[in-house]
N, C-alpha and C positions, 0 to 999 in steps of 0.2 A: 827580782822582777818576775821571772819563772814561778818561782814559789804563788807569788801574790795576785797572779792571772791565774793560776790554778784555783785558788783560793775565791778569788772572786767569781769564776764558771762554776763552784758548787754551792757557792751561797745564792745562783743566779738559778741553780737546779732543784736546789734544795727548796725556793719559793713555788719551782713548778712541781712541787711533790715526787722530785727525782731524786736519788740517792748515788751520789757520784763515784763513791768508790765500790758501787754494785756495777756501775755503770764500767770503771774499770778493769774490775775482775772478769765481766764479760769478753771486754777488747782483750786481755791478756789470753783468754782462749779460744781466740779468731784462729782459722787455719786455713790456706791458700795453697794449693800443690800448683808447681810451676813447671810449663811442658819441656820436654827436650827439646822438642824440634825448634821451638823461640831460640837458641842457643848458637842454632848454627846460621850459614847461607839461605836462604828463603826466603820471601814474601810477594811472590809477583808471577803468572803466569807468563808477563809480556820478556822481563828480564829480569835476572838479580844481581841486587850490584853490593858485589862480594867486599867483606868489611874485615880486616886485617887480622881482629880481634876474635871473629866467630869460631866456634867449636868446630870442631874436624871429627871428631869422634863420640862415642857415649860418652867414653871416660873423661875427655873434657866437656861438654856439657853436664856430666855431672858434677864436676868441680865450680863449672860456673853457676850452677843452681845452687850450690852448696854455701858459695859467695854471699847468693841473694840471700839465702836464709841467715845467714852472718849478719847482714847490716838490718833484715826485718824483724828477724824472731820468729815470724808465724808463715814461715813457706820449709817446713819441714819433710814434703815429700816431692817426690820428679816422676813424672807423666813420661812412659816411655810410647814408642811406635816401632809398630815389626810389620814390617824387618829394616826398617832405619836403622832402629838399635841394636842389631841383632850380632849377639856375640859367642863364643864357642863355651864360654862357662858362668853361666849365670851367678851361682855361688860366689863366684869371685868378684864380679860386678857388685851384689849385694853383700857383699862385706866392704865392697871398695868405698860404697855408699857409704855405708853407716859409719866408715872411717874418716870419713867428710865430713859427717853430723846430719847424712840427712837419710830418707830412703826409699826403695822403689814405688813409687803411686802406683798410680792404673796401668794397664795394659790397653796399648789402641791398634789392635789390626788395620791392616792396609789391604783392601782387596779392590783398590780402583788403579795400580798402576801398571799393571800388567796386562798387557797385548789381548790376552782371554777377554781382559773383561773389557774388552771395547761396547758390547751389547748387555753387560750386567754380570754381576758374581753370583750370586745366590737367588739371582731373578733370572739367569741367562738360561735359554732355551734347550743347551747343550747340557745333559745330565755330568757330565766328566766336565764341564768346569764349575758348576755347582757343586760339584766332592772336592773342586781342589780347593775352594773358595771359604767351603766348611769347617775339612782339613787346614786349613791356617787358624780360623778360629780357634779349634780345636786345640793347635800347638799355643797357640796364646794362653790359651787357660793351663796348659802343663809349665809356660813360662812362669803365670802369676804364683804357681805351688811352690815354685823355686828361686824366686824371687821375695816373697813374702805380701806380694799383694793381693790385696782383697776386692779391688772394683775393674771391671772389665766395660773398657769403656766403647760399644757400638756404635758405628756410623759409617752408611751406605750411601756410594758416590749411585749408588744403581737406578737407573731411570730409563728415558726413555726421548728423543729428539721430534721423532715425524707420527702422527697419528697414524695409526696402525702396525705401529714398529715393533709391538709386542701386545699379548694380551695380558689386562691388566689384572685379572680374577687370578690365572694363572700364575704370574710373577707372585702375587701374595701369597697364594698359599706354598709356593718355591718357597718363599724367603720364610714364612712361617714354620717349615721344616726343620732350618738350617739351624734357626734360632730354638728350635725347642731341642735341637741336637745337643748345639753348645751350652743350652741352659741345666741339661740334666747332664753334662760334665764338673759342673762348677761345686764345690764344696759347700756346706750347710754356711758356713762364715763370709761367702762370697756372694758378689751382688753383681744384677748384668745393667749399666747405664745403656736403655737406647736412645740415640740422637736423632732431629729428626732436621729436614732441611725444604725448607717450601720449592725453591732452586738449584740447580747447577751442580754438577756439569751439566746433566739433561736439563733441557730447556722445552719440554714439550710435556713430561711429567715424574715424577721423583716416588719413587716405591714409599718411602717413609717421607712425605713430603709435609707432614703438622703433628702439633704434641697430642691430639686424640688419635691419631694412628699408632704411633709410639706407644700410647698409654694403653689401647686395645690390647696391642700386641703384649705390652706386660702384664696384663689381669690375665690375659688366656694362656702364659708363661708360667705365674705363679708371685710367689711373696720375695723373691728373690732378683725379680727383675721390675726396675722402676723407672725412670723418663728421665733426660736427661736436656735441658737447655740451656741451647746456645744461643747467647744473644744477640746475635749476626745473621740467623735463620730463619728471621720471618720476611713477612711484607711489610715496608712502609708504612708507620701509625699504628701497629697493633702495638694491643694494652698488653706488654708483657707481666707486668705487674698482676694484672688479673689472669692472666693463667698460673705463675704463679700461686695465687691463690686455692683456684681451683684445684691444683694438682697438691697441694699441702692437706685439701681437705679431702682427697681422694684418698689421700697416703701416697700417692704414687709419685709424688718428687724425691726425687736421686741424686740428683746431679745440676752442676752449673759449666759451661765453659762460657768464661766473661771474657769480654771483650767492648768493642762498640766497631759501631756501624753512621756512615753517613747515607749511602744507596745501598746499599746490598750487602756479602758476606766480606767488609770490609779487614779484619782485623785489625780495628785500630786500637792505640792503647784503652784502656778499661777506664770510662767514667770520663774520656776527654772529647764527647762530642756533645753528653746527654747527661749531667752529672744529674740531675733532677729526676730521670728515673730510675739512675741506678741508685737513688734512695728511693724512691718508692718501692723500689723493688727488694731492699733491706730493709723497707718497714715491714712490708707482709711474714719475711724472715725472723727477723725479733720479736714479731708478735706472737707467732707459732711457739717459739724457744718457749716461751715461758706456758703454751698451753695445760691445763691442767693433765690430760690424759697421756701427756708423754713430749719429748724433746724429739725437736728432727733428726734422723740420721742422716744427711746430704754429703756429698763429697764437692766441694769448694775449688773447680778449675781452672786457671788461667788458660785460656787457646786463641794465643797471637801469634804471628810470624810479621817481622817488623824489616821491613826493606831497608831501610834508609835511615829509622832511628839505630844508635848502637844498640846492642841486643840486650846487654846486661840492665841499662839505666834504664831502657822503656819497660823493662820487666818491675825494678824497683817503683818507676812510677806507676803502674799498675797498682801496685801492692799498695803507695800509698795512698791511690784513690780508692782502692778498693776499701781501705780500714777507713779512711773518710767517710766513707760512704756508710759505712756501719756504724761508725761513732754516734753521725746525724742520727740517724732511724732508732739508734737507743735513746735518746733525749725525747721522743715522741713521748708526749704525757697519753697514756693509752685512754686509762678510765676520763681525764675530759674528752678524748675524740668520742670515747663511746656514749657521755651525755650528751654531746652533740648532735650527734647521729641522731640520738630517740629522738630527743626535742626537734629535727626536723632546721637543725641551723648548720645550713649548708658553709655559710662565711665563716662563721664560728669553727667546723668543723677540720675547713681548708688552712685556716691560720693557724690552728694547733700543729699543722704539718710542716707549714713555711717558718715557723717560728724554728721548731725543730733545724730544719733544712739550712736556715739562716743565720746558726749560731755558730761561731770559730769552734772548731772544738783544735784548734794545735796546742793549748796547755792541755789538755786531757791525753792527747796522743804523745805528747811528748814526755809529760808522766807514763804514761806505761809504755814507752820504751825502757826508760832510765829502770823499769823494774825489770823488763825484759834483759835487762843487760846488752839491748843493743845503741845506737847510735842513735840522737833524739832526729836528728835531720839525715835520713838513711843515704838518698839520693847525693845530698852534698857530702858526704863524707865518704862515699864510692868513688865519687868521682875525683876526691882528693887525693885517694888512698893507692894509687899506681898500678891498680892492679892488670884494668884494661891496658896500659901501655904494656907491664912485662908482657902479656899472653899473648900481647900481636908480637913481640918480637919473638918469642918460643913460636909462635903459631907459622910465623912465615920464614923459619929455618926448612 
């Protein structure tokens, strides 16, 4: 029956001048890095409510990232945070990794939790904690040399609450310092993601608060530093899809932390509030991949903290909306959207997308599992497999 639902979704793509096992070969080399911090305790500034199974350390949230890429195939690398993560021999961490089967992502500084930065880290008025603020970055980029990673991934809690609480000219070119500090430490092979966040903590204004801030500051950085979007960081109704675009045609997309949002910088899981644009927003991506003048280089990041779902399954479903999500946006027949477009047929054009958007693709996904050599149904066969029970009972000795 497998077999012959496969069968029939390429004879169904084959009509719409798609080529299904191009179409697979693509999926087979999707890549998702999955954060540490999803692993452990977290997701709620009100309370968290600690769950039996959650990682206590790096070393087991790298074991349980390790899990995930077990039952996915394509979450091969773990998103650290310093100094969450921060351990006395890196080398041994990144061997412990790759003795997992997986290995160090990004590097994500932390310069919002500390007493200092009550008034801003690299925006604050005080010269000595702008150095210490920098100095962290700075040790991050000697982590990623020792670790083996190559994207550093920025994002500033720094803002500002009451009008007049800082001056705003000023704070930038602070933070424009600090960043051009950190940027001329980083290796010819390393890239700097900046994040940017329209909101919060500051509620009155946010140093890097849109992707044209972000994107400035990477042109005036260099070819090494490029933007980084998180989908939880806008306002209400913005076309993410169309920046997006824009930022693909700039060259300056980097980076992704997916997620979803229902009000604000929710962290819910990925593709479960809005699955409809997190395919539009994998059409703009597939469409690039095949550009003539070159393929994207983007780094592909899960940033959830999940209160109340278990931490491991809301990560797997992630991963499998996220590959959903991608499947649909390859079945988009390109060249009819684009006679569409000319001809000026708007209905015509939209239905090329929905057709796309409205087709099963679980025989396509479930074939390139079984090539992946993982589990066709990842999530059901996690939660078969005992593992979440052993590590609450190791976890709460």
């Amino acid at each position: 029956m497998i077999v012959q639902e496969y069968n029939r979704l390429g004879d169904c793509l084959a009509d719409r001048g798609i080529n299904v096992d191009d179409v697979k070969e693509r999926l087979k080399e999707q890549k998702l890095e999955t954060p540490s911090w999803a692993y452990g305790d977290g997701g709620t500034r009100f309370y968290v409510f600690k769950q039996a199974a959650a990682a206590r350390t790096v070393w087991e949230k790298t074991a349980d990232a390790a899990e995930v890429h077990k039952y996915t195939g394509i979450t091969p690398t773990v998103a650290l945070h310093i100094p969450w993560d921060m351990v006395d021999n890196w080398e041994e961490l990144r061997n412990y990794a790759e003795e997992q089967g997986v290995r160090i992502g990004s590097i994500n500084p932390n310069v919002f939790q500390e007493p200092e930065y009550k008034l801003g880290s690299v925006t604050n008025v005080n010269g000595q904690i702008r150095e210490k603020a920098t100095d962290h970055m700075l040790e991050c980029v000697e982590i990623m040399k020792r670790t083996g990673s190559k994207v550093l991934s920025m994002w500033l809690a720094d803002g500002t609450n009451y009008p007049g609480q800082g001056d705003f000219r000023r704070r930038k070119r602070w933070m424009e310092e600090a960043f051009a500090k950190v940027y001329g430490a980083l290796d010819d092979d390393m890239v700097m993601l900046i994040e940017y966040k329209m909101f919060e903590p500051g509620f009155y204004h946010t140093d890097l608060a849109d992707w044209g801030m972000a994107t400035n500051l990477a042109k005036r950085l260099g070819p090494k530093a490029k933007t980084l979007v998180d989908l939880g960081h806008h306002a209400l109704g913005t076309n993410i899809e169309h920046i997006v675009a824009y930022l693909i045609d700039e060259g300056k997309l980097g980076g992704f932390h997916f997620n979803n949002k229902k009000y604000a910088d929710d962290d819910l899981t990925s593709g479960s509030i809005n699955p409809y644009e997190l395919f539009l927003i994998y059409n703009e991506l597939a469409k690039a991949e095949t550009d003539p003048d070159g393929g994207l280089e983007i780094a592909y990041m899960i940033d959830q903290s999940h209160n109340i779902k278990p931490k491991m399954q809301a990560m797997i479903q992630s991963v499998q909306n996220l590959q959903t999500a991608y499947a649909k946006a390859l079945l988009v027949n390109q060249r009819q959207l684009e006679e569409y477009q000319a001809a000026g047929d708007v209905v015509g054009a939209e239905e090329v997308l929905m057709t796309a958007f409205n087709t099963d693709v679980t025989p396509l996904l479930e074939a390139v599992r079984r090539e992946l050599g993982v589990p066709e149904q990842p999530l059901d066969a996690f939660r078969k497999s005992g593992y979440e029970e052993r590590v609450a009972k190791e976890r709460s000795k």
